[in-house]
C-alpha positions as CSV (number, residue, x, y, z in Angstrom):
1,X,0.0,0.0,0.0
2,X,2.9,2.6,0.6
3,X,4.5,1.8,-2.4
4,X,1.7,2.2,-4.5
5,X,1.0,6.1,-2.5
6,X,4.5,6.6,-3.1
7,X,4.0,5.4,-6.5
8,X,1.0,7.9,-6.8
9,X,3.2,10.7,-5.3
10,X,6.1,11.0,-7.5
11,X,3.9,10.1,-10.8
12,X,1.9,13.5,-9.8
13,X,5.4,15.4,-8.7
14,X,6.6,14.4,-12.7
15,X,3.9,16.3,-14.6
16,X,3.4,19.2,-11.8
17,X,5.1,21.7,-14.2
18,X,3.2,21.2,-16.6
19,X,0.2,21.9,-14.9
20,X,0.8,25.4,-13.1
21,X,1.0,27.5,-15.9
22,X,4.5,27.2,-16.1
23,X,6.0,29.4,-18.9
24,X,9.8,28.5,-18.7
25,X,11.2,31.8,-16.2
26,X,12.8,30.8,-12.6
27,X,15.8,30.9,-11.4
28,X,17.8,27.5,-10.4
29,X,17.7,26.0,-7.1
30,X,20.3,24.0,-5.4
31,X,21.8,22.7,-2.8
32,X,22.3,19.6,-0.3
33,X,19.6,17.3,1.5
34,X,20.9,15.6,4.6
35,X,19.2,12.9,7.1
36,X,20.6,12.5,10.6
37,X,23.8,14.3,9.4
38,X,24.2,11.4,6.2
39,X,23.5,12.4,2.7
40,X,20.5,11.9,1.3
41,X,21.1,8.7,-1.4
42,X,18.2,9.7,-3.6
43,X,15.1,10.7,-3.8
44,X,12.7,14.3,-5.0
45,X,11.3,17.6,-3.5
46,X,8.3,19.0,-4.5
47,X,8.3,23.4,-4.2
48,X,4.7,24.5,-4.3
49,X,4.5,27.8,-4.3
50,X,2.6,29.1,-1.2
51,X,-1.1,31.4,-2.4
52,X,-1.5,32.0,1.1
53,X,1.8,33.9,1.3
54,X,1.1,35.8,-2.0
55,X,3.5,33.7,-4.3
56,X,1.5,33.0,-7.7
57,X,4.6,31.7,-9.6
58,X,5.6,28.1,-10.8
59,X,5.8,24.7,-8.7
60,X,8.8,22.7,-9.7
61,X,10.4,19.2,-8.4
62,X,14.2,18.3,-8.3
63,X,15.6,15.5,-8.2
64,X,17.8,14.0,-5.5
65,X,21.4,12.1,-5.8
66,X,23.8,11.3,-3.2
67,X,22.8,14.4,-1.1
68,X,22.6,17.0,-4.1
69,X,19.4,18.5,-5.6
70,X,18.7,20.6,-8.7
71,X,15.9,22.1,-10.3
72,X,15.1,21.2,-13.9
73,X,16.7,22.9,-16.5
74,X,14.4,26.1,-17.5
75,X,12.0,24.7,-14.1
76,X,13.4,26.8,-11.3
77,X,11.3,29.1,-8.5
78,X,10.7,32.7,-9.0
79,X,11.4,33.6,-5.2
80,X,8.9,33.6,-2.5
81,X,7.1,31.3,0.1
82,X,7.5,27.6,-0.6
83,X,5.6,24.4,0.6
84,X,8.0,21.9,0.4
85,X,7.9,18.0,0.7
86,X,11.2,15.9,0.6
87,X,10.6,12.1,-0.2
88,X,14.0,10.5,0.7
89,X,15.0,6.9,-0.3
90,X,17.8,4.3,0.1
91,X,18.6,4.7,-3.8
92,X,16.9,0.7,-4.1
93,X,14.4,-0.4,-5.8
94,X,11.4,-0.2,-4.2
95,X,9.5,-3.6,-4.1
96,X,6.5,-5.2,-2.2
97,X,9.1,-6.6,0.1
98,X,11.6,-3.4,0.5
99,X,10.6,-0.1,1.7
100,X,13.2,2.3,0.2
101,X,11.8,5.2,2.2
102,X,14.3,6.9,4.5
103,X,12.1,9.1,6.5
104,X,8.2,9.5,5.9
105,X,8.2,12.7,3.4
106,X,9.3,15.6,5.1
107,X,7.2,18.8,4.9
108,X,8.0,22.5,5.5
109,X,8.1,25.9,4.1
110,X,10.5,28.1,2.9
111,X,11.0,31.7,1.6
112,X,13.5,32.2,-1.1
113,X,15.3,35.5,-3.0
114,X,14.0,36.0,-6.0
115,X,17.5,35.0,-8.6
116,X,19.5,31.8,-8.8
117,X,20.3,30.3,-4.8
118,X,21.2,27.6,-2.4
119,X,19.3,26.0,0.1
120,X,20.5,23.1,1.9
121,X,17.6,20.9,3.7
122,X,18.8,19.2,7.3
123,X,16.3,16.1,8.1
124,X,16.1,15.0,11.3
125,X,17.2,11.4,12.5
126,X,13.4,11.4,14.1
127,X,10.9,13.3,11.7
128,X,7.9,13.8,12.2
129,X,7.2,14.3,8.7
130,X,6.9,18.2,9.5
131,X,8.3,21.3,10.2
132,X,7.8,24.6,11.3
């Protein structure tokens, strides 16, 4: 049953884009993503931009490799308030009988510049799949 939510999840992350009106401006977004002090193996975050906080522009994903993220090419974040959700995984294959997950996804928000940054996310060794 996880896998298949999981499944669900990053299917819906990959076409995101696409859907919000996207029209190729942002700036590109990088940095680390640690768990208990360890590099991340693998794994995507989701950047919603956050209505509520007066940011209209673009939601974007990036992927995750041993502890470095990026945003797409020409798929970056215009600044602003950020919902974020980090999915973290072992860098396995997922399988009925292996759980890949790291940490249940991770949730926060941030508030970024408006041109090209870094942002490094620090998971806790005990999440509680939020954060302030």
């Amino acid at each position: 049953m996880k896998r298949a939510v999981l499944a669900i999840i990053f299917s819906a992350l990959a076409v995101l884009p696409a859907g919000c009106g996207w029209d190729g401006h942002g700036h590109e977004l990088r940095g680390r993503v640690t768990y208990g002090g360890q590099p991340v193996p693998a794994g995507r975050i989701l950047f919603e931009p956050d209505a509520n906080q007066g940011n209209d522009g673009p939601g974007t994903v990036a992927d995750i490799s041993q502890g470095q993220f990026r945003t797409r090419p020409g798929k970056g974040v215009t600044g602003g308030s950020y919902r974020v959700t980090v999915f973290g995984t072992d860098g396995t294959t997922a399988t009925e009988t292996h759980d890949n997950s790291l940490f249940p996804p991770f949730r926060t928000t941030i508030d970024l510049p408006a041109d090209q940054t870094v942002y490094n996310f620090e998971i806790p060794a005990n999440p509680r799949g939020t954060a302030p």
